[in-house]
N, C-alpha and C positions, 0 to 999 in steps of 0.2 A: 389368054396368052398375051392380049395386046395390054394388060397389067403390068404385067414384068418388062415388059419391054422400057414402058414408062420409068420404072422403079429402077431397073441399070441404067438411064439418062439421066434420073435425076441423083444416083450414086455417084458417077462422075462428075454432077456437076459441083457435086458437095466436096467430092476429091479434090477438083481442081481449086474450088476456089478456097479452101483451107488450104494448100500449100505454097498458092498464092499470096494467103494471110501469115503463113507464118516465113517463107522466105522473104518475104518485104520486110518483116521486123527484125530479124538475125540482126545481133551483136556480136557473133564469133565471126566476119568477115572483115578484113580491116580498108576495103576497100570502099567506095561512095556508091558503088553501082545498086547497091541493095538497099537504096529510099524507101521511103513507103510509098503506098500507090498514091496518094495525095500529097506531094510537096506543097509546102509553104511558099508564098511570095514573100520577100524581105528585101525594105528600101532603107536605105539612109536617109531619111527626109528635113532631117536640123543639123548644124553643129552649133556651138556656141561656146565658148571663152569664157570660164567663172574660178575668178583667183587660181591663174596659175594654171588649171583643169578645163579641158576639151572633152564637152560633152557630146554627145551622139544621140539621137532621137532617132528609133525603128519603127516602120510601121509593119507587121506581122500579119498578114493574112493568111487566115488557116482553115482548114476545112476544106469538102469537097461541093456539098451540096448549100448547107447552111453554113455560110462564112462565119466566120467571127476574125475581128478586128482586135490585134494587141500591140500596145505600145509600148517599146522598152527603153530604155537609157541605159548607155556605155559611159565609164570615164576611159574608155582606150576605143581606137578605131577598128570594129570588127568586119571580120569578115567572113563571108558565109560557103560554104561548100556547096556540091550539088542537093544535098539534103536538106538545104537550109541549115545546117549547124553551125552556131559562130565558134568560132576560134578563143574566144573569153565571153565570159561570163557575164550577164547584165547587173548593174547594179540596181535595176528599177522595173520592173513589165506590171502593165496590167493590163483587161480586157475594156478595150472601149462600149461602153452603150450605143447601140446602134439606134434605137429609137431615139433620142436625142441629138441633138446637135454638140460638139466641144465647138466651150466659146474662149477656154485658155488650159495651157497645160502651163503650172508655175513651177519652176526649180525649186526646192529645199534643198540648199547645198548641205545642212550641217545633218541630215536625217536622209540625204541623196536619195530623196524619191519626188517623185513628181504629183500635186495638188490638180487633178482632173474638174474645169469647172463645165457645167453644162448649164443649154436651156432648151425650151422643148419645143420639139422639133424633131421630124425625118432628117437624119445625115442623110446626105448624097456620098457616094466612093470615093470621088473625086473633093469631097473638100477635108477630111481625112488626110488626105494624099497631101496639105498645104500646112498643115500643121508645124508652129514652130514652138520653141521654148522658151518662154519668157522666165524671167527671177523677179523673184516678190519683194 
């Protein structure tokens, strides 16, 4: 008997947490309330001036257990929602290496992406969080 018993707890807990899973992802609401269970941290951590264009440097922390670290560039000033969603679109993201240290992120204005240079090295969170843009 004390089988079953097991077997409808651990039913429910399969229930719950699949409706869990899937109303945290809904796209047919047009409201913010329905994020995922893990929101993103999102900083504006650069701007910089390059002919005319005000660039924006993000730093994108994501994940719940195992972070991961992404950097994106705007040529408009975005803005983020409860979900983390900008408002426009990046014209540059990629995932930083964490095992390493960034010793410069350089602008390519005419290819608008950014040249990530590293050395080795453990980053710390916080030196991430200092990151600015340079042009080459």
């Amino acid at each position: 008997m004390w089988y079953f018993r097991i077997f409808f707890v651990l039913n429910i807990v399969i229930i719950l947490i699949t409706t869990m899973g899937i109303s945290s992802c809904s796209k047919t609401s047009s409201n913010n309330s329905d994020c995922p269970i893990a929101v993103d941290t999102v900083n504006i951590i650069d701007e910089k001036i390059v002919e005319n264009t005000k660039y924006y440097l993000v730093l994108r922390i994501s994940g719940w257990h195992d972070k991961s670290e992404i950097v994106e560039l705007y040529n408009e000033k975005p803005s983020f929602d409860r979900c983390s969603k900008s408002d426009v679109e990046p014209v540059y993201g990629d995932s930083l290496e964490l095992d390493r240290i960034v010793t410069h992120l350089y602008l390519d204005v005419e290819e608008k992406s950014l040249n990530i240079e590293y050395k080795d090295g453990e980053s710390n969170k916080d030196h991430n969080k200092n990151l600015k843009i340079e042009v080459k």
